[in-house]
C-alpha positions as CSV (number, residue, x, y, z in Angstrom):
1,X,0.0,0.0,0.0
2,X,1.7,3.3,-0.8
3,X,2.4,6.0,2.0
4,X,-0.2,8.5,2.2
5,X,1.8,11.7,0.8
6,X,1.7,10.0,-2.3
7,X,-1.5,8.8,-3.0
8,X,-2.6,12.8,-2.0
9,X,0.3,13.7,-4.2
10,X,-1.1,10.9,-7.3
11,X,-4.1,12.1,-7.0
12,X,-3.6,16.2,-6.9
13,X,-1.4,15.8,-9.8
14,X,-4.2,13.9,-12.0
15,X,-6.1,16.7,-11.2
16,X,-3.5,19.1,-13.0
17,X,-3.0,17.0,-15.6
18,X,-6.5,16.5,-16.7
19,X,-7.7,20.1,-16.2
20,X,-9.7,20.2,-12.9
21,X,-7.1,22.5,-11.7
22,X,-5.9,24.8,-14.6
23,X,-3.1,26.7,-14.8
24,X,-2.8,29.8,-12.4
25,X,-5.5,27.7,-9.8
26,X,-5.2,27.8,-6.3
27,X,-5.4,24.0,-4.9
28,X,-7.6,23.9,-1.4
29,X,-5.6,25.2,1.7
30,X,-4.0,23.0,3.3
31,X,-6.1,22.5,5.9
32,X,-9.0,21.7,3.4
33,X,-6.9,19.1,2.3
34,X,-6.2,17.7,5.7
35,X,-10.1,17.3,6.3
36,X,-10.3,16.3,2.9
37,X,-7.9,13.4,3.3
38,X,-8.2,12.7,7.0
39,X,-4.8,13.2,7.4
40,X,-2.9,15.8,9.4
41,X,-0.6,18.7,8.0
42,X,2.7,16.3,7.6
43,X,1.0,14.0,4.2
44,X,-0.2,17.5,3.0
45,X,2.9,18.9,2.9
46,X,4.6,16.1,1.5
47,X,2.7,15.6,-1.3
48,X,3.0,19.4,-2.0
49,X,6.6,19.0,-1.7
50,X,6.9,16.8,-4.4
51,X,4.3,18.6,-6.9
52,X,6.5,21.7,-6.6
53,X,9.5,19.8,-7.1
54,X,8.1,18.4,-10.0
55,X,7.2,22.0,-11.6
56,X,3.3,21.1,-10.7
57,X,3.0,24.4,-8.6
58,X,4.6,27.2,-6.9
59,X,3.6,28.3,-3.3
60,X,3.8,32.1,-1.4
61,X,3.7,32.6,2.2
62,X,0.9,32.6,3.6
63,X,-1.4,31.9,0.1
64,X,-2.7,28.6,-0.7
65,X,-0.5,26.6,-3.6
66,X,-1.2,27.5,-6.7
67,X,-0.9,25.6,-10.5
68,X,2.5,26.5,-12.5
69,X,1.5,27.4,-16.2
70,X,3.6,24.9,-18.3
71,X,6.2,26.1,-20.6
72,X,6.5,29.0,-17.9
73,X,7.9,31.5,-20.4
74,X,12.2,32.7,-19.4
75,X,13.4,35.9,-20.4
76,X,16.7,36.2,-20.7
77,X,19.4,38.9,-20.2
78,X,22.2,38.0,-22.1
79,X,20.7,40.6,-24.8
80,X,17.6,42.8,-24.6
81,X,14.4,41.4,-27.1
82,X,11.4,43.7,-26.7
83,X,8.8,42.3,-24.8
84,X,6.3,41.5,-27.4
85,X,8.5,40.2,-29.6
86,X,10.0,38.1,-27.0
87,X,6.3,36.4,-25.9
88,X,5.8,35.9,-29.6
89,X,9.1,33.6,-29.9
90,X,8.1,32.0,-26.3
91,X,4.6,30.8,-27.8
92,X,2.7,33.7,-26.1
93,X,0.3,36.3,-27.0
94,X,1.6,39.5,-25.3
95,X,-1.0,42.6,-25.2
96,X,-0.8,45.8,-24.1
97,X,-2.6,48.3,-22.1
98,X,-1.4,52.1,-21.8
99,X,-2.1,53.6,-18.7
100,X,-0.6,56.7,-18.4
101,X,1.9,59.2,-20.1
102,X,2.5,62.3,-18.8
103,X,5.7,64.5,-18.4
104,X,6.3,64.8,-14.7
105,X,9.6,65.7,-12.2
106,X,11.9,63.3,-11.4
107,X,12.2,62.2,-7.7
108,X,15.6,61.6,-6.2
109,X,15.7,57.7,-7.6
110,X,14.6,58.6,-11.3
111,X,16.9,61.8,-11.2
112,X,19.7,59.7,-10.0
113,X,19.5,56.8,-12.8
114,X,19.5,59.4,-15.8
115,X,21.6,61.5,-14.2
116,X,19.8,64.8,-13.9
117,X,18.8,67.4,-11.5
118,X,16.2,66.3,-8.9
119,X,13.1,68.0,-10.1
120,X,14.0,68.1,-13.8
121,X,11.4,66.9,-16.3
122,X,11.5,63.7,-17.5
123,X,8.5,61.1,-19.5
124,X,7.0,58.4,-18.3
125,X,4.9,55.9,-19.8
126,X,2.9,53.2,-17.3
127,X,2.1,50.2,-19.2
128,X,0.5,46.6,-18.5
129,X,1.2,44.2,-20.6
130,X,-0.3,40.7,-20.6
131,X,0.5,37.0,-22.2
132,X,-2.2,35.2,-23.5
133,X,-4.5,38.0,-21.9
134,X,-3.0,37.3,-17.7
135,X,-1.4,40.1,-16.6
136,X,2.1,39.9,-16.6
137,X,4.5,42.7,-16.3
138,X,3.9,46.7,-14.7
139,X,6.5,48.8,-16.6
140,X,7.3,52.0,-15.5
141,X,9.4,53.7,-18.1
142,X,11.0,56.9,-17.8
143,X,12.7,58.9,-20.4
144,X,14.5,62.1,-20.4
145,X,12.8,64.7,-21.9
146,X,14.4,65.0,-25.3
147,X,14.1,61.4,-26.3
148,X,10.5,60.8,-24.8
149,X,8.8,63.8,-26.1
150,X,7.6,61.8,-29.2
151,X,5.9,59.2,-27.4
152,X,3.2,62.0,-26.5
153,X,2.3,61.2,-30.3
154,X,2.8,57.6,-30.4
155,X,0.3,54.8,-29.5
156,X,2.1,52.3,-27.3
157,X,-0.7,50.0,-27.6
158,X,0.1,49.1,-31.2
159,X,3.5,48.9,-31.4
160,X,7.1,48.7,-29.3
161,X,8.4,51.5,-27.7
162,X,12.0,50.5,-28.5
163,X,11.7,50.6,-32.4
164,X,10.0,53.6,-32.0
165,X,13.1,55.4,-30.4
166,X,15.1,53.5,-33.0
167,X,12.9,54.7,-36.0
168,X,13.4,58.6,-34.4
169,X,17.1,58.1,-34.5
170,X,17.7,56.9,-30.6
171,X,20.5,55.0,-30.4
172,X,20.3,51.8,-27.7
173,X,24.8,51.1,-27.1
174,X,24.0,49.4,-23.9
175,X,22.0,48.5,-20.8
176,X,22.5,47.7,-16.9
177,X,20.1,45.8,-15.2
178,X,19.1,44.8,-12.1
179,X,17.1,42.6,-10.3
180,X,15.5,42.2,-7.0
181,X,12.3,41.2,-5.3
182,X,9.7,43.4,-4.4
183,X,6.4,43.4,-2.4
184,X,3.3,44.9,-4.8
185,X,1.9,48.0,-3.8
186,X,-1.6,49.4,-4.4
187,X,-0.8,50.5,-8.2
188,X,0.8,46.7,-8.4
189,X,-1.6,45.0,-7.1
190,X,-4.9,46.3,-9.1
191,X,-3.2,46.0,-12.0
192,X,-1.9,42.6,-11.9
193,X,-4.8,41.0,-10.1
194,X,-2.9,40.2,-7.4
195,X,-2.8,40.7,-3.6
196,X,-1.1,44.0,-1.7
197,X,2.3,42.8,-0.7
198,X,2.7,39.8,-3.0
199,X,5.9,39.2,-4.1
200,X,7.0,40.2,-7.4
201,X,10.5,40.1,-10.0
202,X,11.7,43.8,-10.0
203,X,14.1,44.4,-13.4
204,X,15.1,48.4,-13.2
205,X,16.8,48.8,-16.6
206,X,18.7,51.5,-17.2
207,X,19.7,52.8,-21.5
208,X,22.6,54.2,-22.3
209,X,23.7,56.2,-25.5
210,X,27.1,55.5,-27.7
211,X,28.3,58.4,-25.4
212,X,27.6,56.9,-21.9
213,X,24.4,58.9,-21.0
214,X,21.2,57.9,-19.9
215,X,18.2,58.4,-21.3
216,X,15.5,55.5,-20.0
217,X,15.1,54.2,-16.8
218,X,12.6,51.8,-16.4
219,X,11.3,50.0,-13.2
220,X,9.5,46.5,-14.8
221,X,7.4,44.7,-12.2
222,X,6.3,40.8,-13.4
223,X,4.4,38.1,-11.5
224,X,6.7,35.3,-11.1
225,X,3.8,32.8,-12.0
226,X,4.3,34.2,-15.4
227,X,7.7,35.3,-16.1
228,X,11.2,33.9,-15.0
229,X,14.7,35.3,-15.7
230,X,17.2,33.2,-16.9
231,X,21.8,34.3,-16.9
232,X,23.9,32.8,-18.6
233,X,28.0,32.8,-17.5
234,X,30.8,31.7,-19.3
235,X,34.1,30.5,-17.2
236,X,36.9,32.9,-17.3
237,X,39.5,30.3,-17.2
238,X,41.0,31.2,-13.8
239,X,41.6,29.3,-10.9
């Protein structure tokens, strides 16, 4: 007779498979599952243990488990693809949604990446964009003045920002990015469809001209249920 974990685990992960729980489901909490099963918390856990390992599901503090979408789509930072064209090679449909753009002073973090006076006027352009329609990714992109003015003109809806610049004659030499996690606040939350405080992949990107200067810094917030980053290293050869 097998151990109780895994018939609970068997049986959970027939569900997945079949399509009673669908991708981006919460299973029952766990103490649903321990009345469920008759079983106290140790089986439970077990058996969700071993779904996770197997790439099943992904769990959050204090949240009930919930189902992995398959194929979980990895962006990569050994070179910079625009988003949709980087959900298009991953299989996905990306969308996107405009909220804002407005021309607005920088505060000390924004005026610090692009290297101008606190204060100084900058554009920024608030976007969600979605794959397969799920919210994904809350990008925060700010420009300095002279390269974003056009996008006061330009429907970032319908097309990438990024060729945009290119086709007005910005030139992209290089970028710096960094990653960290980050809880969701308010403007997060509502426009992910997620909770306050749930944890989210923070990339702040920062563009640089063939001179060295500035002129985007952007602050991209993704669900990790959706998107994963993926680095690359090569071995230098030293000891």
């Amino acid at each position: 007779m097998s151990p109780r974990h895994q018939e609970i685990y068997q049986a959970i992960r027939a569900q997945i498979v079949d399509g009673e729980y669908k991708p981006g489901d919460e299973l029952p909490p766990e103490t649903v599952l321990m009345e469920e099963w008759k079983v106290s918390r140790g089986p439970i856990r077990q058996a969700l243990y071993n779904l996770r390992s197997e790439g099943l599901i992904y769990t959050t503090r204090g949240r009930p488990a919930r189902v992995r979408r398959p194929h979980q789509p990895t962006q990569t930072l050994a070179s910079f693809t625009p988003f949709s064209q980087w959900a298009l090679t991953s299989g996905r449909e990306p969308g996107n949604h405009t909220l804002s753009v407005s021309r607005r002073r920088a505060d000390s973090e924004i005026a610090d990446g692009l290297q101008l006076d606190e204060g100084a006027f900058i554009v920024e352009v608030v976007r969600l964009r979605t794959l397969d329609g799920v919210p994904a990714l809350l990008e925060r992109s700010r420009f300095t003045l002279d390269t974003g003015h056009s996008l006061f003109e330009f429907d970032a809806d319908k097309g990438s920002i990024t060729d945009h610049l290119v086709d007005v004659g910005v030139e992209f030499a290089s970028m710096r990015h960094e990653l960290d996690a980050i809880a969701a606040d308010a403007t997060d939350a509502e426009a992910l469809q997620i909770a306050v405080a749930a944890p989210l992949l923070r990339e702040r990107r920062t563009s640089f001209d063939p001179q060295g200067k500035p002129f985007e810094y952007s602050d991209d917030r993704y669900r990790p249920d959706q998107v994963t980053f993926s680095i690359m290293n090569a071995m230098t050869g030293e000891g």
